[in-house]
N, CA, C and O of each residue as an XYZ file, in Angstrom:
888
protein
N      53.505     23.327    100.787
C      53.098     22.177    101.566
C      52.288     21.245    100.700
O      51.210     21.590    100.215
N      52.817     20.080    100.519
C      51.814     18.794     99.310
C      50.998     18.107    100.586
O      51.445     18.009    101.729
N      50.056     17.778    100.250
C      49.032     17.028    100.588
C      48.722     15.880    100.301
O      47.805     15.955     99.484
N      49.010     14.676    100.546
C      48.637     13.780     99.370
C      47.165     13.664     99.105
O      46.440     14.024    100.032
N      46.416     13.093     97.675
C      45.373     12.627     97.919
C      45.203     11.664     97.440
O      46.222     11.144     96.984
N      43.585     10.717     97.228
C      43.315      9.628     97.360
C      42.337      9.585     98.499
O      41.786     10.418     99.219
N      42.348      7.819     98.328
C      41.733      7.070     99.126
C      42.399      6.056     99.881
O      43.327      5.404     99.402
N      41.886      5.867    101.253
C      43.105      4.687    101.747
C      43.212      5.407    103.188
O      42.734      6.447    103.641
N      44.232      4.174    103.825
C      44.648      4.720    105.279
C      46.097      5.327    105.317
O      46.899      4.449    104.998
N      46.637      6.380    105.562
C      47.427      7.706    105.649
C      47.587      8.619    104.995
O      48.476      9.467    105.069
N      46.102      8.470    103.760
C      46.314      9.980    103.512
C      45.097     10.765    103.593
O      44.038     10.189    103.343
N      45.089     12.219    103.961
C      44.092     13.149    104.334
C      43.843     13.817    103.469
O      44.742     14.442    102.907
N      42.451     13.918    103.042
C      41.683     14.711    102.351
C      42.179     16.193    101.855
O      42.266     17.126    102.653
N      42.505     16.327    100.421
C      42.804     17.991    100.705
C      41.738     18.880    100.795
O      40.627     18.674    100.307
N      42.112     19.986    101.493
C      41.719     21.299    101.886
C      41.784     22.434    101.377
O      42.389     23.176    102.149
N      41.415     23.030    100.320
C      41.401     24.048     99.467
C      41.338     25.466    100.313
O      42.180     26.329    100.067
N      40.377     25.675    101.260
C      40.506     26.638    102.212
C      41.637     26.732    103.292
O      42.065     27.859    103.540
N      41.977     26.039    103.722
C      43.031     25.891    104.682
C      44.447     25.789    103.837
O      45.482     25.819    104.503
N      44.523     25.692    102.671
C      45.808     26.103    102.203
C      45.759     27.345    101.915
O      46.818     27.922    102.163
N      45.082     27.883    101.559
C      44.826     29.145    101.267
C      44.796     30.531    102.299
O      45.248     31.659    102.103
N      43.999     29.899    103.588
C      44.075     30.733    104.603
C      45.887     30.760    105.262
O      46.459     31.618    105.934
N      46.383     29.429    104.710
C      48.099     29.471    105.160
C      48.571     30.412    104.224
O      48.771     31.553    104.642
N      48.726     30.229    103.378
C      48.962     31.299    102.083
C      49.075     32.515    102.619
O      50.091     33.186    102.801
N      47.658     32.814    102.925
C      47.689     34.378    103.069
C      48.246     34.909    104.317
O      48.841     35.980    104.433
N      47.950     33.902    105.405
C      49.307     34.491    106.296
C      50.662     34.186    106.429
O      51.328     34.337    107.453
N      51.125     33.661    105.132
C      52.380     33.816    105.217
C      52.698     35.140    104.019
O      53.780     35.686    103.804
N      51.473     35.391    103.414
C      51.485     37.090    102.910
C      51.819     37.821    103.787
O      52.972     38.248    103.859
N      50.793     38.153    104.728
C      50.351     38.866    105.568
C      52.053     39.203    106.440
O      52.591     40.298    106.599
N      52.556     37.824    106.872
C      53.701     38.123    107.787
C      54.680     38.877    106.610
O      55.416     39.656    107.217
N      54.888     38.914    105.492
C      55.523     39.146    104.636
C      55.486     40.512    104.752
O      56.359     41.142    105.348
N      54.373     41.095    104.134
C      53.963     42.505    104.260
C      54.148     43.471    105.828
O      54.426     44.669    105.868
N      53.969     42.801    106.719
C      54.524     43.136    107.962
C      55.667     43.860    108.528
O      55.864     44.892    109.170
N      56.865     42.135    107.629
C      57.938     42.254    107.664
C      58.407     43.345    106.695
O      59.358     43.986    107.142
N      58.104     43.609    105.831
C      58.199     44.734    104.892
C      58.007     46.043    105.826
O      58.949     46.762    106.158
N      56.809     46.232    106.161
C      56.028     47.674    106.218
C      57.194     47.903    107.533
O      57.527     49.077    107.697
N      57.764     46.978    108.374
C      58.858     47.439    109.679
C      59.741     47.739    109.359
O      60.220     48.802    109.754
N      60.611     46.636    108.159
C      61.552     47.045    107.514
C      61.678     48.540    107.425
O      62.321     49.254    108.195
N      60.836     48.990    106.170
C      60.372     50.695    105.821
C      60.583     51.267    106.769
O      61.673     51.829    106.877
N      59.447     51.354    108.005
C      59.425     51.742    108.784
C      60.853     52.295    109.566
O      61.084     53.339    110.176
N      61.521     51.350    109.320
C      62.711     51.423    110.066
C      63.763     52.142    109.653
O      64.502     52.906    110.275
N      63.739     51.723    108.247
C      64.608     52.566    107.047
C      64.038     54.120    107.237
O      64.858     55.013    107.446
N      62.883     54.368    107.176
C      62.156     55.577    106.978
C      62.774     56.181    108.321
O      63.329     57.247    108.057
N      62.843     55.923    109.387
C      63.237     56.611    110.703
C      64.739     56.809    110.130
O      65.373     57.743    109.640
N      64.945     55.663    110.395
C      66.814     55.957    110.281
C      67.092     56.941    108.935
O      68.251     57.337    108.805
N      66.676     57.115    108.513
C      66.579     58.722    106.909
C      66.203     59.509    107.497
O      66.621     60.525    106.942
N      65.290     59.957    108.849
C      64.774     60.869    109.229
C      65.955     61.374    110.280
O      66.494     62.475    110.380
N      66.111     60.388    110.878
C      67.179     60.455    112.161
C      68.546     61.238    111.344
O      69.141     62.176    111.874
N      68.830     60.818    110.312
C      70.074     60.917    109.569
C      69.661     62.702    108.889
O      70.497     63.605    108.913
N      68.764     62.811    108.542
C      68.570     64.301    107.820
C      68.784     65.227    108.811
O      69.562     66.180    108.799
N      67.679     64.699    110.065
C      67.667     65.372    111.147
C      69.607     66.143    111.676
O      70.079     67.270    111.829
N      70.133     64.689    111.776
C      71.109     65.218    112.535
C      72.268     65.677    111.415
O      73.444     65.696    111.779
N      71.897     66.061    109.988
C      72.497     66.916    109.131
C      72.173     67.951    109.129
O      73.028     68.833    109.055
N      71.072     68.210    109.194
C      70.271     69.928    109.080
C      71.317     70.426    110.720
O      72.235     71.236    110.851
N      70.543     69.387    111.856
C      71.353     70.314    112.708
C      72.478     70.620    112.801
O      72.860     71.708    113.230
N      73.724     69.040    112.129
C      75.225     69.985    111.930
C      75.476     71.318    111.054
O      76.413     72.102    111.207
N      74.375     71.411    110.046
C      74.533     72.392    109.264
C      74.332     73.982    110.098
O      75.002     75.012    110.033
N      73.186     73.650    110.823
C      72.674     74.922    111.483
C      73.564     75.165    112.014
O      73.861     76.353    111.884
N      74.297     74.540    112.681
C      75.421     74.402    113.596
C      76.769     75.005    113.028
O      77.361     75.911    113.613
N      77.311     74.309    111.579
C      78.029     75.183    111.089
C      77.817     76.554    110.967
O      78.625     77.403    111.342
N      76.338     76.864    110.251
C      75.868     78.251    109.594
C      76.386     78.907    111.021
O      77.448     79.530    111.043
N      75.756     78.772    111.952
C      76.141     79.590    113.083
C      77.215     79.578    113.671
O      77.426     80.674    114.191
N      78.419     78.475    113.928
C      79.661     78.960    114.092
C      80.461     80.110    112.286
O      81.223     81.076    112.306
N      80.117     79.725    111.621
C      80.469     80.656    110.421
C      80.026     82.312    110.569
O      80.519     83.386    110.224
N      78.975     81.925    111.185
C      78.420     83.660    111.270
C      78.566     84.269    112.719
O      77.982     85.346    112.836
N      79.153     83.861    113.739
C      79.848     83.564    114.701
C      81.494     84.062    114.402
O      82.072     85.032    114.893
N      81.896     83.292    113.661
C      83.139     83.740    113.234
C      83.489     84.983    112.219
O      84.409     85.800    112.249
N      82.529     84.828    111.421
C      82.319     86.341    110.677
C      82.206     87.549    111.614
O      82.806     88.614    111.471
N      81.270     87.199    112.681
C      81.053     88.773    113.649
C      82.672     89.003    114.029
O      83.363     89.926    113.597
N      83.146     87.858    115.011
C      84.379     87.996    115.527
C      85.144     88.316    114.407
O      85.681     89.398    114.646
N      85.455     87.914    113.313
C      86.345     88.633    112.349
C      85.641     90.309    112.107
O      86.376     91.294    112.169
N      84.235     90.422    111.849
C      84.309     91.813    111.533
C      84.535     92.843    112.778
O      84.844     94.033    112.701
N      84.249     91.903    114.185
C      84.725     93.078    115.401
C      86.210     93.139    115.540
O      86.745     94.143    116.009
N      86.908     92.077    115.141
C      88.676     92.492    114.843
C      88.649     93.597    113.817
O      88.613     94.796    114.089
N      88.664     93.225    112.966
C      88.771     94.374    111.642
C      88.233     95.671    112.387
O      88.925     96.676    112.545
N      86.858     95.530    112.848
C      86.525     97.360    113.489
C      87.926     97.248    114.737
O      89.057     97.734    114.741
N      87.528     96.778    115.253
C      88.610     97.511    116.744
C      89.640     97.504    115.817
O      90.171     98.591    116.043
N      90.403     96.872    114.726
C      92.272     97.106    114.860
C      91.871     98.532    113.766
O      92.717     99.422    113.851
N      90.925     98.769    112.968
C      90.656    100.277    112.302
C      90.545    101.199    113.404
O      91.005    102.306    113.126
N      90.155    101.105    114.377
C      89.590    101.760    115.051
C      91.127    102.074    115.977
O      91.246    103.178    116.509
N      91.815    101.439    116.061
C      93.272    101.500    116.809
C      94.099    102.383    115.871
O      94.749    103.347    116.274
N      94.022    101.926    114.381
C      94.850    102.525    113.587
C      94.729    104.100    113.426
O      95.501    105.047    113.281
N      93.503    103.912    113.517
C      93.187    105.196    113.223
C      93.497    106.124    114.071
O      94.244    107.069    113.816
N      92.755    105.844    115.492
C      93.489    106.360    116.586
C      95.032    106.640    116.631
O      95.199    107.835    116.875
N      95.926    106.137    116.520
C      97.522    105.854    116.146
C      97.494    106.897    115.190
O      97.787    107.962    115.734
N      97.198    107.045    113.670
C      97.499    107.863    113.207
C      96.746    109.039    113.577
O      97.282    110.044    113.111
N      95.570    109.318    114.326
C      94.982    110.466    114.996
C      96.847    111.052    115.861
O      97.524    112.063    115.671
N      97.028    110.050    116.613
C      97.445    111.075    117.766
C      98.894    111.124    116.982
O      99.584    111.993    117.515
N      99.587    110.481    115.894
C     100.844    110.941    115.528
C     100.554    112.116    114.067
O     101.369    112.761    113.408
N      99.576    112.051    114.001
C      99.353    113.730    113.462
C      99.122    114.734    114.102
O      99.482    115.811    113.627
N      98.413    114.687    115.449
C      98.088    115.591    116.449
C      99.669    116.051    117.041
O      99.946    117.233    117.242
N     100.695    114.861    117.294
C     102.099    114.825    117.862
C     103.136    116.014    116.169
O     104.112    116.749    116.318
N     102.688    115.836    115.378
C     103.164    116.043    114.211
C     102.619    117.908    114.175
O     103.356    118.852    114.462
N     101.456    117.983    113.830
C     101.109    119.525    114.051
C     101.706    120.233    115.334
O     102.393    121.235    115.134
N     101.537    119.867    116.441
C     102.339    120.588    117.484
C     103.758    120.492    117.248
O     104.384    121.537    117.425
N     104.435    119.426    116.872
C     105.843    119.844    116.271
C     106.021    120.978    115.528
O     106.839    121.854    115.809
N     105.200    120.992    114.486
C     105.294    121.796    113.880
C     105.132    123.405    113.757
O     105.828    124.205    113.132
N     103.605    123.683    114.820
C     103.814    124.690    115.621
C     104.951    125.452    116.536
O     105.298    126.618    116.724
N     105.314    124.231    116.969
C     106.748    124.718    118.388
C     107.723    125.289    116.793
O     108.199    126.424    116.743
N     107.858    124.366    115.721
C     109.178    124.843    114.850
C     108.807    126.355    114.323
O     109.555    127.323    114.179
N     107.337    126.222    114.076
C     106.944    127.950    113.798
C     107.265    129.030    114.910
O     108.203    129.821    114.812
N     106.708    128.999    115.588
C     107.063    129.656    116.943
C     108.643    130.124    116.966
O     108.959    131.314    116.986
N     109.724    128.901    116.960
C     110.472    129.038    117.235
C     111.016    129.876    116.305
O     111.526    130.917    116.720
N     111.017    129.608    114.954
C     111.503    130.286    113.675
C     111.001    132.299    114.001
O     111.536    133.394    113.828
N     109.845    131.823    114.474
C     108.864    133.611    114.374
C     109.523    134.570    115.570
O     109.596    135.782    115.775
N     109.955    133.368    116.237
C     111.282    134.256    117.921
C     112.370    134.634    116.722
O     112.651    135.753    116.292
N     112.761    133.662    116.422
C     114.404    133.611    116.066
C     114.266    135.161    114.940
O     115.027    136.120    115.073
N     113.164    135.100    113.898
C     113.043    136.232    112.818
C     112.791    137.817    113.236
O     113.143    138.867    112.699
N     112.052    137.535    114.391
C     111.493    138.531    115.290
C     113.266    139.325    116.159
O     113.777    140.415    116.413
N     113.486    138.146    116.261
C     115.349    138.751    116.944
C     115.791    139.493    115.863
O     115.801    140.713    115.700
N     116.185    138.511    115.087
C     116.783    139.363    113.800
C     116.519    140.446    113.317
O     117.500    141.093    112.952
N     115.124    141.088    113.114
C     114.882    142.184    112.848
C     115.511    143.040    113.551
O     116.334    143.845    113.116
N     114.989    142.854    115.219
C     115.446    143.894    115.716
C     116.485    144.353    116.194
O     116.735    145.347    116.874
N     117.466    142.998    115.503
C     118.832    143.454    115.521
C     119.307    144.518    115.008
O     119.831    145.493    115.547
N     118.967    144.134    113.259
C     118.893    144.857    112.163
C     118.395    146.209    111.922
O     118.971    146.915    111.095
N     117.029    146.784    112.789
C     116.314    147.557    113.220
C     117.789    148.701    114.046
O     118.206    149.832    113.797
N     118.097    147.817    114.890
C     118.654    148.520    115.833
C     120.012    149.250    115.132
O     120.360    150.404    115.381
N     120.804    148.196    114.068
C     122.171    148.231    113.459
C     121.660    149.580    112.228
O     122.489    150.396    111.824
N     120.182    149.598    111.773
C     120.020    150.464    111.009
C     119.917    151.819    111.392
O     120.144    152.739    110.606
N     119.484    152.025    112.918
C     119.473    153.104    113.519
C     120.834    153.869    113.509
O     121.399    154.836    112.998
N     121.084    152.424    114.745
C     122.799    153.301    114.383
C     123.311    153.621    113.321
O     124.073    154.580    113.439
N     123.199    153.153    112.153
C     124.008    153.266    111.094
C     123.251    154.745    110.009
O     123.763    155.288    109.030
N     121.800    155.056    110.732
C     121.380    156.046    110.366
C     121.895    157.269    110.793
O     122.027    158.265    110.082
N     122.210    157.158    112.088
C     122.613    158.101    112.677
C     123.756    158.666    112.131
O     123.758    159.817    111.695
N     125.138    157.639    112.117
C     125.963    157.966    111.993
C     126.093    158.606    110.571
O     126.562    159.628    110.070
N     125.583    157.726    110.269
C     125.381    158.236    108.066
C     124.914    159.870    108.318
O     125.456    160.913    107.951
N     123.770    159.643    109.043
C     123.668    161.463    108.722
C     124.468    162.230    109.302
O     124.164    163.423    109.275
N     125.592    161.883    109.932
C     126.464    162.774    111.351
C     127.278    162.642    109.671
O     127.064    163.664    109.019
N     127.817    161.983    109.195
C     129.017    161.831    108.218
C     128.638    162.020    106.950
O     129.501    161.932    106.077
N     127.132    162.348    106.559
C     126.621    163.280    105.663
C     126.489    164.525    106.042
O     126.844    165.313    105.166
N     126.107    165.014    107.027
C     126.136    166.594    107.274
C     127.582    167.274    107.337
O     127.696    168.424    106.912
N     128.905    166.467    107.955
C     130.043    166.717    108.032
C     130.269    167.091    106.362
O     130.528    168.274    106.144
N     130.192    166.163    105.152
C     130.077    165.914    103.789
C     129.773    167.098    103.463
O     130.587    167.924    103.050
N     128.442    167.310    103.636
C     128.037    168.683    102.854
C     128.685    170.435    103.339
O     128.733    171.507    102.735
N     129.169    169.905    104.952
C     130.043    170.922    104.768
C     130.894    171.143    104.383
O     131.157    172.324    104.158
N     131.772    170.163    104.101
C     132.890    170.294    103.637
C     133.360    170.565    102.216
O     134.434    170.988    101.786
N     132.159    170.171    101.579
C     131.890    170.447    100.201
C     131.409    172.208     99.713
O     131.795    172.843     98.731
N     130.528    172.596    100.725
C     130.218    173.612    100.850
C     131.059    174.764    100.797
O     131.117    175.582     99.878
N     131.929    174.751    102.234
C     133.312    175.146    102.185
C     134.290    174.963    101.159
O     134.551    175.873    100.371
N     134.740    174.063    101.125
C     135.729    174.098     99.871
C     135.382    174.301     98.402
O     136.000    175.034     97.629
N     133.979    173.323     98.025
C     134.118    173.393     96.363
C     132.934    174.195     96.190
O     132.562    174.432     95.041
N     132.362    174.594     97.065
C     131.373    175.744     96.828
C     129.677    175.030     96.746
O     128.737    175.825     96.746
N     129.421    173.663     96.685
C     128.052    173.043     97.198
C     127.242    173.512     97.804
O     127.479    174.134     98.839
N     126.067    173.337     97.321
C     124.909    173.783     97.875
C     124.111    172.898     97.239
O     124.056    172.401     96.114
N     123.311    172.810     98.579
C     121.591    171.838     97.924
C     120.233    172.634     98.592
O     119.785    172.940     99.697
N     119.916    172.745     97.231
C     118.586    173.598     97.528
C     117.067    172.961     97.155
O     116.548    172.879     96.042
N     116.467    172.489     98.618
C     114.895    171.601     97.831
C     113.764    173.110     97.083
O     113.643    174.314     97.312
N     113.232    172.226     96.258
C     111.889    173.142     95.151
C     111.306    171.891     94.457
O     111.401    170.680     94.659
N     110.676    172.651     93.574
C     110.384    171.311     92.800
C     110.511    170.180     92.741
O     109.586    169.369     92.797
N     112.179    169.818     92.566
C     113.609    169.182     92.628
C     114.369    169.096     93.796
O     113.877    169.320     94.902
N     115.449    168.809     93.636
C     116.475    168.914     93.999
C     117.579    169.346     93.673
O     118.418    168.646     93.106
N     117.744    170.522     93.970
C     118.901    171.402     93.127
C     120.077    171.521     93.716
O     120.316    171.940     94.849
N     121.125    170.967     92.544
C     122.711    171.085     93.845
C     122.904    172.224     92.569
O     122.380    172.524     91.497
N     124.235    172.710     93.620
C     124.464    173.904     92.965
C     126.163    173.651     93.523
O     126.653    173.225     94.569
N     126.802    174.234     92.032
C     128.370    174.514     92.407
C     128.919    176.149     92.118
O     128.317    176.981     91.438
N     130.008    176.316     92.713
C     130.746    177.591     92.718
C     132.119    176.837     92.292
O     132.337    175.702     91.870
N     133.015    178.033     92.602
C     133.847    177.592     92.830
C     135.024    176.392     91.444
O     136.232    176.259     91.638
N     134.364    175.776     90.325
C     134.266    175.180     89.752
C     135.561    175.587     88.601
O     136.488    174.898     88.178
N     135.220    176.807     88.360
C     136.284    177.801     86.940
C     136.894    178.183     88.061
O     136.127    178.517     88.964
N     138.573    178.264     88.391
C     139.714    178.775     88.881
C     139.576    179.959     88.236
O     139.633    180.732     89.192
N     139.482    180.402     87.603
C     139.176    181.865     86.470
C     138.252    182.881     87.033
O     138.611    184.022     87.323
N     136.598    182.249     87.230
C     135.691    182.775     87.833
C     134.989    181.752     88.848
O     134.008    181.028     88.675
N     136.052    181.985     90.285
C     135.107    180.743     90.767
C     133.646    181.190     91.443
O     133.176    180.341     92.201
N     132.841    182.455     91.262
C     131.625    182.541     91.606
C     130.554    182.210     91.064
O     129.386    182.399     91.406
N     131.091    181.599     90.021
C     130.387    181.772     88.780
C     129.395    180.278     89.362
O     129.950    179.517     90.154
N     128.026    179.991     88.924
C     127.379    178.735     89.348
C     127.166    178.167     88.059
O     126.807    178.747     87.034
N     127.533    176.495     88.302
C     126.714    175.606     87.680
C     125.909    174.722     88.386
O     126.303    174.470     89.524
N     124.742    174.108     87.963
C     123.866    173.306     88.393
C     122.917    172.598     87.963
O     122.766    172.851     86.768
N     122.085    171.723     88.374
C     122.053    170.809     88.033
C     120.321    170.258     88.839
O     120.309    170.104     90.061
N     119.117    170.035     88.097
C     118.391    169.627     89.538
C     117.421    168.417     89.231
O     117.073    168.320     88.054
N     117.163    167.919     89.706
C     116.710    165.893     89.904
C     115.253    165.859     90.321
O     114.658    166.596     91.107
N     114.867    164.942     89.688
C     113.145    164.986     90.655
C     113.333    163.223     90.625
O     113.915    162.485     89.830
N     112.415    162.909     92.102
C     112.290    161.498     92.176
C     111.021    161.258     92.163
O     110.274    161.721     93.025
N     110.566    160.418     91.075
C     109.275    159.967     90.859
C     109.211    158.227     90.877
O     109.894    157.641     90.037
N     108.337    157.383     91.895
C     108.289    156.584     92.204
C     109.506    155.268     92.028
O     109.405    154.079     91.729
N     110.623    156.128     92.366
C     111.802    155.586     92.388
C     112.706    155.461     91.306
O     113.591    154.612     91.196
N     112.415    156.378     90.506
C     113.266    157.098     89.416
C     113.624    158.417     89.046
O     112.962    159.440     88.875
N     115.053    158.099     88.947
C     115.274    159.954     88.815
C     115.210    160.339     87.310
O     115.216    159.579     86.343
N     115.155    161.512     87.333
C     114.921    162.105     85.674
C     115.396    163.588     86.272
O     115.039    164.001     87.376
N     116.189    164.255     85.431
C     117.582    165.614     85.165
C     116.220    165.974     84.902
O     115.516    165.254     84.194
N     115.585    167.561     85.676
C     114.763    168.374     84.963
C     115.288    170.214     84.570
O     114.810    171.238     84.082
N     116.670    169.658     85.227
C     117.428    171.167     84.611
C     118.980    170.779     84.552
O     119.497    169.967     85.319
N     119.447    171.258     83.847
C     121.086    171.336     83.818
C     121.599    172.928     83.401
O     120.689    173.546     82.850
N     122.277    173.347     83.482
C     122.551    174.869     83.413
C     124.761    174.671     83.664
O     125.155    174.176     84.720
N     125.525    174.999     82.879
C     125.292    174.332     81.438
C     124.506    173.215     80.949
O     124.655    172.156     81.558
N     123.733    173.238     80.014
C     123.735    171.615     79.578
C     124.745    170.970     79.060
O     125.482    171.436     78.191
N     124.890    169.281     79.822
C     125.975    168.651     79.397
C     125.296    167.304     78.159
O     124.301    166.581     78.213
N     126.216    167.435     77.308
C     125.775    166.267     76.403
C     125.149    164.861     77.309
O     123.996    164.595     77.649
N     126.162    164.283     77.475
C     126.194    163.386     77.925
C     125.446    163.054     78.975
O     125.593    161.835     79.062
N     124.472    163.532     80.135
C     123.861    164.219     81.152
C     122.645    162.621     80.956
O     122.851    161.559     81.543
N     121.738    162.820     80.230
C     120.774    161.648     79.958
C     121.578    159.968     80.301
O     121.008    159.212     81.087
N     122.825    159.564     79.669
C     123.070    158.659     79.830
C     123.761    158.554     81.204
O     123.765    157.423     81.691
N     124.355    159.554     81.923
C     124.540    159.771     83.237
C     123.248    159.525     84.260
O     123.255    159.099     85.415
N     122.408    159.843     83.624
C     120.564    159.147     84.834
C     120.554    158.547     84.426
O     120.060    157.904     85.352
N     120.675    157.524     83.337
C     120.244    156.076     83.387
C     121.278    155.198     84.412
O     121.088    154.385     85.316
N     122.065    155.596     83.996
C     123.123    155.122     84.849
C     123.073    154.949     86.441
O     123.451    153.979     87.099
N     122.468    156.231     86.914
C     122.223    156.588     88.115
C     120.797    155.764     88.778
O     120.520    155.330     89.896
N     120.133    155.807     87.546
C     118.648    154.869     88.077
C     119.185    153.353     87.989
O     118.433    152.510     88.479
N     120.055    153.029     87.584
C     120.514    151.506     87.427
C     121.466    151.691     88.912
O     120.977    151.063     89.851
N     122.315    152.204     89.129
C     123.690    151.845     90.526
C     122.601    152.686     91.929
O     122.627    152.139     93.032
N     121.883    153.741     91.779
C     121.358    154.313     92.893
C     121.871    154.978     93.749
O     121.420    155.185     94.875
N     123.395    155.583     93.045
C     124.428    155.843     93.519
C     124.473    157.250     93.648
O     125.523    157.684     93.175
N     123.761    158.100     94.092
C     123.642    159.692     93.920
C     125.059    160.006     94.046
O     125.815    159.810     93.094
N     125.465    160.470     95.132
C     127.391    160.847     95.691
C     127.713    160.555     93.926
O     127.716    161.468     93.101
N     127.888    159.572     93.701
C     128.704    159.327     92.069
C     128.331    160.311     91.089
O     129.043    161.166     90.562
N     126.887    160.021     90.892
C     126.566    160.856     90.126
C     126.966    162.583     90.206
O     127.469    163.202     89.268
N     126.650    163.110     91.407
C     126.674    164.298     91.817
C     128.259    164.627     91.440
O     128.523    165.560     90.681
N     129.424    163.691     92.095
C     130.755    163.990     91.780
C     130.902    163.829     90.376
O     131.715    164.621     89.900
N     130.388    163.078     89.587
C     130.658    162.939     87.962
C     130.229    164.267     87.534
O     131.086    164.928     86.947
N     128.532    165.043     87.788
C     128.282    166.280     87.313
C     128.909    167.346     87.585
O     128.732    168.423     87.016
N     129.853    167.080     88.667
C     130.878    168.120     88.834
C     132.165    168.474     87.829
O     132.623    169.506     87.337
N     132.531    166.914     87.791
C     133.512    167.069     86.934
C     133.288    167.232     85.625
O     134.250    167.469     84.894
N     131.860    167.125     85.046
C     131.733    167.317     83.561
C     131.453    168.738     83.456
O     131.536    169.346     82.388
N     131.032    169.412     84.857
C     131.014    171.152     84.928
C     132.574    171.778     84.283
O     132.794    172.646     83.438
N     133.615    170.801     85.199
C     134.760    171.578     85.281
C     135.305    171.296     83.779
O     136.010    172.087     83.152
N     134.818    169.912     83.263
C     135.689    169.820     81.889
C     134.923    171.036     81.438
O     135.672    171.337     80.509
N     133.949    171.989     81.410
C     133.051    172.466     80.169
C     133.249    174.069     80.466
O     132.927    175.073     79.830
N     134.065    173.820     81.980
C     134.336    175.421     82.035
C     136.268    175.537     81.608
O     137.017    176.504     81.461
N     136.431    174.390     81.547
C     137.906    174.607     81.082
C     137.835    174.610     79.480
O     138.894    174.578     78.853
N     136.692    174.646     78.854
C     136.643    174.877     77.333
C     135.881    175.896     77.152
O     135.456    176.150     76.025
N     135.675    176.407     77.874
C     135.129    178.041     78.158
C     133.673    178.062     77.895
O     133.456    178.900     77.020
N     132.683    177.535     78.258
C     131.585    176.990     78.712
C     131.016    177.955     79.927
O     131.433    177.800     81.075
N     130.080    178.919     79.611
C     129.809    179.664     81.031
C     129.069    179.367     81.798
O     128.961    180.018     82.837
């Protein structure tokens, strides 16, 4: 604002204080206008943080929200699975029981089929072994006499002198036989029990020691 000065009619004296007191309130409104400005800015930054923190909180807690719900899926569908494979192993062992069971009937039959087929077949074996030894008895002069051994005994053997005896007697020791007499002795007699402990074939044997009697009395062998 100019002032004019001088002397004369229209112009007014200047005022050194009164420009000055204008001055400073057009500071004053300045600084005002400032400090509201701020003011205003400063809220609206506050308003603005404010309503970030709370979207954040807001996220954090739908996130951890969604984490529970994901970790209570994960437990319940473990918790299903598991169950599931609980009861198709539980379904699996009782199968497997019923197949035992069934197998332990079915083996249990069989035996006593077998049981039963052995009876009979005991029976008859000894009805058609005792017939055997008589007939042997009778005709070729046989005899079996237990001792020690087992002593068969022949007659009958030399057409020449058939009273005359040869024989022969066996011991069984934990499922092997071993010749502990021969009367003649026959050479060959040792490789005849091995033989016999390999086939288990007594009857064979017994008919072979017969006939190696008769070769040894037809070479005059007493």
């Amino acid at each position: 604002m100019e002032v004019a000065h001088g002397e004369g009619a229209g112009f007014l004296p200047a005022d050194p204080r009164r420009d000055m007191a204008a001055l400073r309130a057009a500071c004053d409104q300045r600084i005002e206008h400032g400090r509201d400005h701020t003011a205003a800015a400063a809220s609206a930054f506050r308003d603005a943080l404010l309503s970030a923190r709370s979207l954040a909180e807001q996220n954090v807690a739908h996130r951890v929200q969604q984490k529970k719900g994901s970790e209570r899926k994960l437990a319940s569908e473990s918790i299903s699975n598991a169950t599931m494979t609980n009861e198709q192993l539980s379904s699996l062992v009782l199968d497997q029981r019923a197949r035992r069971d069934e197998y332990a009937n079915a083996i249990s039959h069989q035996l006593e089929a077998i049981e039963a087929l052995e009876a009979n077949f005991d029976a008859a074996g000894k009805k058609n072994l005792d017939e055997a030894i008589m007939w042997y008895s009778k005709f070729l002069g046989f005899q079996v006499v237990a001792g020690e051994g087992v002593k068969f005994v022949f007659n009958k053997v030399d057409m020449q002198s058939p009273d005359n005896e040869y024989f022969f007697c066996i011991k069984v020791n934990k499922d092997e036989y071993s010749l502990i007499q021969c009367v003649p002795l026959l050479k060959d007699s040792e490789e005849l029990v091995k033989d016999l402990n390999c086939t288990n074939d007594l009857f064979k044997f017994v008919r072979i020691m017969r006939s190696r009697f008769q070769a040894a009395a037809s070479k005059g062998t007493p």
